[in-house]
C-alpha positions as CSV (number, residue, x, y, z in Angstrom):
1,X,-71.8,59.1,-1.0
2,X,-68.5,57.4,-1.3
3,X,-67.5,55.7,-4.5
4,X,-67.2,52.0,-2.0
5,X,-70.5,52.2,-0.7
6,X,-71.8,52.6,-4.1
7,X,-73.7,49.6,-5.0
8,X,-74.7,48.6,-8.5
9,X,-77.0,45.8,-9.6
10,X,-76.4,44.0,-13.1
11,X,-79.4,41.7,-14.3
12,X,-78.8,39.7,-17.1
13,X,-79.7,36.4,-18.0
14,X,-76.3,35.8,-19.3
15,X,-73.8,34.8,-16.5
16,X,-71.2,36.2,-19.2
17,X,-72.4,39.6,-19.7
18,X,-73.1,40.4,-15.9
19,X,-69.2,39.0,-15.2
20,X,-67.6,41.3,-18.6
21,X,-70.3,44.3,-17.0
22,X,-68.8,43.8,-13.3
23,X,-65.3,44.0,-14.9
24,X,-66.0,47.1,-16.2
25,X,-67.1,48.8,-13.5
26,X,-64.4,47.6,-11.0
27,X,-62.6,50.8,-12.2
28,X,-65.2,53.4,-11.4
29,X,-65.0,51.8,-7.8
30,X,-68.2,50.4,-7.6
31,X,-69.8,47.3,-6.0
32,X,-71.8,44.9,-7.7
33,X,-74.4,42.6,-6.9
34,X,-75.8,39.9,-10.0
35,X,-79.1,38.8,-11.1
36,X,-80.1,36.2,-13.5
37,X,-83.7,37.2,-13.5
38,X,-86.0,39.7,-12.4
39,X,-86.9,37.8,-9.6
40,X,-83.7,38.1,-8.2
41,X,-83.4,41.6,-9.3
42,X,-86.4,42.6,-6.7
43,X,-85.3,40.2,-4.1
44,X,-81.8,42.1,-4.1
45,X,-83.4,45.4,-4.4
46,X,-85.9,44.7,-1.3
47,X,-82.4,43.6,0.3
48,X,-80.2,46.6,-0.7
49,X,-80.2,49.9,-1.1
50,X,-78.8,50.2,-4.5
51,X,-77.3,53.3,-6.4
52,X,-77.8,52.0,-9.9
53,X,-79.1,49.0,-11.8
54,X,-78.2,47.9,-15.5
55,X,-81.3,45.9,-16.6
56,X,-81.1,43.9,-19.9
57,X,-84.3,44.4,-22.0
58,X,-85.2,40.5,-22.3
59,X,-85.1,38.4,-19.4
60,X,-86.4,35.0,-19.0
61,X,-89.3,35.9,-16.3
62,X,-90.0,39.6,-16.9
63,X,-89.5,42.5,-19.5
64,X,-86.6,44.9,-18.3
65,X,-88.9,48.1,-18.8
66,X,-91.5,45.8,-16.9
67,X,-88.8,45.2,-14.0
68,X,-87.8,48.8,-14.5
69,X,-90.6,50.3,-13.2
70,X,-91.5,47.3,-10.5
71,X,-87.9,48.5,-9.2
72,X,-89.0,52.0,-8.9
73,X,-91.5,51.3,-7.0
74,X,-89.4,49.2,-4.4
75,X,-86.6,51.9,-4.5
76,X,-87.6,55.0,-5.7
77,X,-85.5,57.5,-7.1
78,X,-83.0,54.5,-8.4
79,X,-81.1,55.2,-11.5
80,X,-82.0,52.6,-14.0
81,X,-79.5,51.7,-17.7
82,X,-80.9,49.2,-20.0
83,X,-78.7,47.1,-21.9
84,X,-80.1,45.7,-24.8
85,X,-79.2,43.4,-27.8
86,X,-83.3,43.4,-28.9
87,X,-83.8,47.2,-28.5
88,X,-82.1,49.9,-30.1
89,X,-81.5,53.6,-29.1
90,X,-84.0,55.0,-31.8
91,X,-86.8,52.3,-30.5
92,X,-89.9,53.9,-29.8
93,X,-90.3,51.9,-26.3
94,X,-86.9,53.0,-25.1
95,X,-87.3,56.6,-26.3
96,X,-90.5,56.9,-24.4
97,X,-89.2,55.2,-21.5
98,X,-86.1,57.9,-21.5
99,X,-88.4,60.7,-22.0
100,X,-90.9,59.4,-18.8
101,X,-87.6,59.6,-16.8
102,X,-88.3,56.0,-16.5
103,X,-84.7,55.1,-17.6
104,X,-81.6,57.4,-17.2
105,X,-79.8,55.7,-19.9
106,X,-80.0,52.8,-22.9
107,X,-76.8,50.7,-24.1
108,X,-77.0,48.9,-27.0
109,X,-75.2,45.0,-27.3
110,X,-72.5,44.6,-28.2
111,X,-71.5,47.0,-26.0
112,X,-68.0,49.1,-25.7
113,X,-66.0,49.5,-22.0
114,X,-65.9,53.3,-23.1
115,X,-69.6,53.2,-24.2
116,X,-71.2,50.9,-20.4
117,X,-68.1,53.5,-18.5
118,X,-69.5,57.3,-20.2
119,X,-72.7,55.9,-19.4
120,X,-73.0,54.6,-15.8
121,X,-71.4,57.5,-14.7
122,X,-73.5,59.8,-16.6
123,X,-76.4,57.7,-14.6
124,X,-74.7,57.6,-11.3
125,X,-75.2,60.0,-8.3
126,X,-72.7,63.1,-7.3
């Protein structure tokens, strides 16, 4: 798969944090769609077919590990990061999550360019 047709979707409630994730990723030469809530997330997922998705933990309508798996079910196979100020690595929910395969890979907020960069392509495709 090329590197343009790749197409990442960023939920987070925080207009902010999707925009500062988006900028990120314009290097890796990525698309990217935005959702405020997980709603939207499985309306753009039923509409796309989408190579990763960065999922923050708390969103105003659904958990992310909630919307994680609804996404699986509507696009299996999809490589899922969660992004989290509420969780941390060492959380029992995420490590189980990790472990079920459920999630490829966890970022903690405040998050580093270096840190969301290592990671999405550690979760992205060959």
């Amino acid at each position: 798969m090329s590197q343009v047709n790749r197409l990442v979707l960023i939920v987070d409630d925080d207009p902010d944090i999707c925009w500062a994730l988006e900028h990120v990723l314009q290097g890796l030469g990525v698309r990217c769609i935005r959702a405020l809530d997980g709603q939207s997330a499985l309306q753009a997922v039923r509409l796309n077919r989408l190579t990763l998705a960065l999922l923050d933990a708390k969103l105003p309508d659904i958990d992310g590990l909630e919307l994680a798996q609804q996404l699986r079910k509507a696009q299996q196979g999809i490589p899922i990061v969660v992004i989290s100020g509420y969780f941390y690595k060492d959380d029992p929910a995420i490590e189980e999550a990790l472990k079920q395969g459920l999630i490829q890979g966890f970022i903690e907020k405040p998050f580093s360019h270096a840190e969301v960069v290592a990671t999405v392509k550690g979760a992205l495709p060959v």
